[in-house]
PASEBA-1860 file (N, C-alpha, C; in nm, 3 decimals):
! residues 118
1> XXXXXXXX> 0.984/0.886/-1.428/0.900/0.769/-1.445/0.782/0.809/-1.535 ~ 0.767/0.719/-1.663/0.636/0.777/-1.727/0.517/0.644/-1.685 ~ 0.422/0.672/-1.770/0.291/0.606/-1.782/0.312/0.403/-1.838 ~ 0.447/0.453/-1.944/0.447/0.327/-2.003/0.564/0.242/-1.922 ~ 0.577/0.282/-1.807/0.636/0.165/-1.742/0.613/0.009/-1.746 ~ 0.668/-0.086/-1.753/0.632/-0.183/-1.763/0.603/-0.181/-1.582 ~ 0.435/-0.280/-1.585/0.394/-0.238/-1.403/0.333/-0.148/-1.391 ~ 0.301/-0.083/-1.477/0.198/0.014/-1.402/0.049/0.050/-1.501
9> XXXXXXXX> -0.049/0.032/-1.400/-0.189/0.066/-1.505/-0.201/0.149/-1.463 ~ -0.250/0.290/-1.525/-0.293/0.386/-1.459/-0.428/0.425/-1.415 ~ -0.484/0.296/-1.476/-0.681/0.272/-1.536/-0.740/0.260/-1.410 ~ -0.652/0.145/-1.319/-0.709/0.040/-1.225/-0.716/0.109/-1.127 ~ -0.840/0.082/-1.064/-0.862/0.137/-0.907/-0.793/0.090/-0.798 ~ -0.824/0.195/-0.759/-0.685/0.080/-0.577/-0.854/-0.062/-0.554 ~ -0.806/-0.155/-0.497/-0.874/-0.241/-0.443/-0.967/-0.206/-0.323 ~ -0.955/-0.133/-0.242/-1.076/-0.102/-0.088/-0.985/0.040/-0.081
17> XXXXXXXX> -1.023/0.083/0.018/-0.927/0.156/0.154/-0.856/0.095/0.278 ~ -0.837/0.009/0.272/-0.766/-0.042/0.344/-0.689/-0.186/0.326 ~ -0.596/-0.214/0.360/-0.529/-0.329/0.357/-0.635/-0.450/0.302 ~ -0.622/-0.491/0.187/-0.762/-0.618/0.144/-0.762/-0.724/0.235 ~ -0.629/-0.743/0.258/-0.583/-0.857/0.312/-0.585/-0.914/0.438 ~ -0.586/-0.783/0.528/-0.603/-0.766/0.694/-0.754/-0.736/0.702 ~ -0.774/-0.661/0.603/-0.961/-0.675/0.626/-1.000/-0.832/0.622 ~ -1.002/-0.902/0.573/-1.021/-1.045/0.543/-1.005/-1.111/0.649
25> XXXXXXXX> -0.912/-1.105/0.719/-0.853/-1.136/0.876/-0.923/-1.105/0.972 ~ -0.916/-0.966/0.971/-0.970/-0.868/1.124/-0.855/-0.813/1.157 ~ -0.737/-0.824/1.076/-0.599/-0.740/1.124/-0.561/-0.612/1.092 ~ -0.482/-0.566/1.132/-0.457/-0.405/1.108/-0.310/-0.383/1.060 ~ -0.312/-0.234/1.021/-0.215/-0.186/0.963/-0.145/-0.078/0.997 ~ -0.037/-0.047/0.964/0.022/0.121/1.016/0.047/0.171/0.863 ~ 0.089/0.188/0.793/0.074/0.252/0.648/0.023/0.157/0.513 ~ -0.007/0.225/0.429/-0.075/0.157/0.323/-0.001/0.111/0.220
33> XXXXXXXX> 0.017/0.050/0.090/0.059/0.081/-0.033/-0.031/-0.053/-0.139 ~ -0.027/0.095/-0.254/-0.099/0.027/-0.375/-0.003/-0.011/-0.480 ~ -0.053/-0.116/-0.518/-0.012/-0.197/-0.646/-0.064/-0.115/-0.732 ~ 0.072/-0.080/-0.820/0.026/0.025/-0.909/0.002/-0.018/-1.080 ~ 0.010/-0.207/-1.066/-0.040/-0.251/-1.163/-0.228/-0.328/-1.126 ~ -0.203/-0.362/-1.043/-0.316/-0.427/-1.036/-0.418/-0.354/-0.932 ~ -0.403/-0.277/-0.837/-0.463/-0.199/-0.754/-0.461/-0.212/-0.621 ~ -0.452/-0.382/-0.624/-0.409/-0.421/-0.462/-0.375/-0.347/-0.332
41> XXXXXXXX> -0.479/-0.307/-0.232/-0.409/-0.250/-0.109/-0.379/-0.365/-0.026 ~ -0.210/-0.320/-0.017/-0.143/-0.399/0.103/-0.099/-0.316/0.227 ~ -0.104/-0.390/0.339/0.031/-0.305/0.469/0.151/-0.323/0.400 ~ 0.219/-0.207/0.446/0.377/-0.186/0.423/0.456/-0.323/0.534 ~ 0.534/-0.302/0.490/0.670/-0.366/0.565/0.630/-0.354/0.727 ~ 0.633/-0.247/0.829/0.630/-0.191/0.922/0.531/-0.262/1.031 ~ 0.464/-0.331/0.889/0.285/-0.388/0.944/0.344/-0.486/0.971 ~ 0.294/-0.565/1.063/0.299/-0.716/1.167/0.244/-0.789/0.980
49> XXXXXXXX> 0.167/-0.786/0.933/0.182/-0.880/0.815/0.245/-0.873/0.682 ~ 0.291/-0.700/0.668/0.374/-0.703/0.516/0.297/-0.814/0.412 ~ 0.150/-0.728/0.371/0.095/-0.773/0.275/0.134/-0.710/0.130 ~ 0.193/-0.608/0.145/0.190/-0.510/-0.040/0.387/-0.634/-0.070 ~ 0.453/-0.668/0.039/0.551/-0.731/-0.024/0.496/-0.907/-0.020 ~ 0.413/-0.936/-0.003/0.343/-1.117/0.045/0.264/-1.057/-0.175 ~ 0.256/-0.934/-0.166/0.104/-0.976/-0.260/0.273/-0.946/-0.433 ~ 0.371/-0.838/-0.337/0.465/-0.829/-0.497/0.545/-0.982/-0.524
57> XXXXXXXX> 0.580/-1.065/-0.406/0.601/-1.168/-0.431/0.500/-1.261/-0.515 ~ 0.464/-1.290/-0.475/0.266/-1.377/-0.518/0.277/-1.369/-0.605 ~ 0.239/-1.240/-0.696/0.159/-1.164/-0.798/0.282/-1.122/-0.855 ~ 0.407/-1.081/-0.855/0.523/-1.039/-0.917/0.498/-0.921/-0.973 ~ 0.440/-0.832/-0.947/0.407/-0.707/-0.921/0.486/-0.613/-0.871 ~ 0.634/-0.568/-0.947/0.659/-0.505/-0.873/0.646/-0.338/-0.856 ~ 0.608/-0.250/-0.887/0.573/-0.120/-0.798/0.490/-0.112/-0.751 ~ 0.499/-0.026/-0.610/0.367/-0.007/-0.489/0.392/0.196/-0.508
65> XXXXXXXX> 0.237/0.245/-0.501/0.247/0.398/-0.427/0.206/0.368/-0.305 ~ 0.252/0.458/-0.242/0.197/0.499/-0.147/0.045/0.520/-0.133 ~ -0.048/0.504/0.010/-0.173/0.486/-0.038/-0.210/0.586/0.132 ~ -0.058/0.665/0.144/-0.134/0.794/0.245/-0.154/0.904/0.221 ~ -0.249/0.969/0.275/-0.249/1.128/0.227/-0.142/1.241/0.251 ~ -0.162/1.320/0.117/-0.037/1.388/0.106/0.098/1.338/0.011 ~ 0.094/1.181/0.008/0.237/1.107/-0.065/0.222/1.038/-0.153 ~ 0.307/1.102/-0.277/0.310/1.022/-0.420/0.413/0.918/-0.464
73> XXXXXXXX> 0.475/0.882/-0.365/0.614/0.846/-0.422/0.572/0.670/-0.426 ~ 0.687/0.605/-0.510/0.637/0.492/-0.620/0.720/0.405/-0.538 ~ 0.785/0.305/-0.511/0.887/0.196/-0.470/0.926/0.103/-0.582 ~ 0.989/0.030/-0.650/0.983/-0.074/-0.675/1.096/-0.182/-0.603 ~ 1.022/-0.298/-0.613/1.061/-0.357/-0.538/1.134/-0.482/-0.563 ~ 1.126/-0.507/-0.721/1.241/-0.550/-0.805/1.383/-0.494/-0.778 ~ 1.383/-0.370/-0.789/1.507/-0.287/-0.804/1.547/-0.205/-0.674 ~ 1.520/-0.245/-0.587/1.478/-0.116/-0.388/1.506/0.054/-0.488
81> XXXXXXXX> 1.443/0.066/-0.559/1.462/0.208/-0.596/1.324/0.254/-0.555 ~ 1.320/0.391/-0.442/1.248/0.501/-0.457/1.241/0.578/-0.551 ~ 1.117/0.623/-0.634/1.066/0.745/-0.757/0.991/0.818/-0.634 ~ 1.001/0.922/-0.609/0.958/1.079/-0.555/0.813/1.081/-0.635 ~ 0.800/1.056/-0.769/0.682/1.085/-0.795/0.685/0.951/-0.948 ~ 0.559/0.985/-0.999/0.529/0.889/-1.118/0.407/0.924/-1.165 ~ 0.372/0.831/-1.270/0.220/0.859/-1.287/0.115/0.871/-1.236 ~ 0.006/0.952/-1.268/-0.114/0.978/-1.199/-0.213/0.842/-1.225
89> XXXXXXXX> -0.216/0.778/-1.085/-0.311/0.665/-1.119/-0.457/0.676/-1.093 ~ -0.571/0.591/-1.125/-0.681/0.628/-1.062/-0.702/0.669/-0.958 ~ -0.786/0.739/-0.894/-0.824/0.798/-0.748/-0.947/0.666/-0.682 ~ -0.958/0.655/-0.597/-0.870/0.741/-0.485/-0.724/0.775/-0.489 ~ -0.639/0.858/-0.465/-0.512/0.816/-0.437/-0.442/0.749/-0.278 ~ -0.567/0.775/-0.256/-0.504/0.750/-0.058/-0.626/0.742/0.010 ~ -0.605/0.654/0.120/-0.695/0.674/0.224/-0.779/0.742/0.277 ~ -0.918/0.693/0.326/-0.966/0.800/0.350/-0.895/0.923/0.492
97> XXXXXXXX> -0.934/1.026/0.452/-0.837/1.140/0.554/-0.876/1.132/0.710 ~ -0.944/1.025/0.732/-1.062/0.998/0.851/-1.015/0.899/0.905 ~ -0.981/0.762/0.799/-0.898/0.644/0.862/-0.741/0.667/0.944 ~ -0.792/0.643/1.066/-0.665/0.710/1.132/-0.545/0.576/1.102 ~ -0.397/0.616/1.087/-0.275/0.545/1.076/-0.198/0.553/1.208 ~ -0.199/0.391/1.279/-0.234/0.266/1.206/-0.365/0.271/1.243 ~ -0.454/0.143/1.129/-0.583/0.191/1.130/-0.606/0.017/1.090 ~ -0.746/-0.027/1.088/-0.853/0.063/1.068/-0.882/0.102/1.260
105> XXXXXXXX> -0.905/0.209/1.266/-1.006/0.275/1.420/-1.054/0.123/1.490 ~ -1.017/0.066/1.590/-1.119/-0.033/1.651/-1.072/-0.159/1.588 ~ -0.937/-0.199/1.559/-0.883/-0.302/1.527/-0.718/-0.304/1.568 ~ -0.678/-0.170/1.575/-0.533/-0.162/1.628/-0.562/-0.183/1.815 ~ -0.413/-0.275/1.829/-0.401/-0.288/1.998/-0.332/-0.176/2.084 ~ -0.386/-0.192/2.193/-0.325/-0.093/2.273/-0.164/-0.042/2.226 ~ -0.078/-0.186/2.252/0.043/-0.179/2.224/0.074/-0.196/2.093 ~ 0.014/-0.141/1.980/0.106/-0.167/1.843/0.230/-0.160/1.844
113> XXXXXX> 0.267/0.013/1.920/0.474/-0.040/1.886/0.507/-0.118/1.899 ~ 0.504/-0.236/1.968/0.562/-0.369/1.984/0.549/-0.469/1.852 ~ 0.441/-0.465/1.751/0.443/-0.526/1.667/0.485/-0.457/1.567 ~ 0.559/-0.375/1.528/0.622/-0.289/1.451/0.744/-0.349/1.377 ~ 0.719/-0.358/1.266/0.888/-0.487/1.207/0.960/-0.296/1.192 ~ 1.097/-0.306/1.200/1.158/-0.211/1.161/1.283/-0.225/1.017
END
């Protein structure tokens, strides 16, 4: 995967640290992913709202990175192909190492497994 993908800026900042979208709410998340054209942080799939696939629909946006620490790998979601790695986008690259997953701290419920899409 290079730089000149069609979909991907490498300029743009992720949007917050956390899900934009569940912040807006008061809702929470279990993993992250960034829009790797526009910067957008969404919840993954896994999340009770699946905002990074609500925002590639929307916005037709399709690749997300990963937005946890430690993981580079790309999705797109046009094509269900996993890339292992891709371009280096702006930093942050991930969450802060403090925001615990699922997060944010003081917004997840006792019972999250239960709201877990699989």
């Amino acid at each position: 995967m290079t730089e000149d993908i069609k979909g991907i800026d490498p300029s743009v900042p992720p949007a917050g640290t956390g899900c934009v979208d569940c912040d807006a709410v008061g809702g929470w998340w279990f993993h992250l992913r960034r829009c790797a054209q526009c910067g957008h942080i969404g919840c993954c799939d896994s999340s009770p709202a699946q905002h990074a696939t609500a925002h590639w629909k929307s916005a037709g946006h399709p690749l997300v990175q990963s937005f946890e620490p430690g993981e580079e790998w790309f999705w797109n979601y046009d094509s269900d192909v996993l890339y292992e790695s891709g371009p280096v986008l702006a930093p942050p690259s991930a969450h802060p190492a403090d925001q615990p997953a699922p997060g944010p701290a003081g917004r997840v419920p006792a019972d999250w497994t239960r709201y877990l899409h699989s």
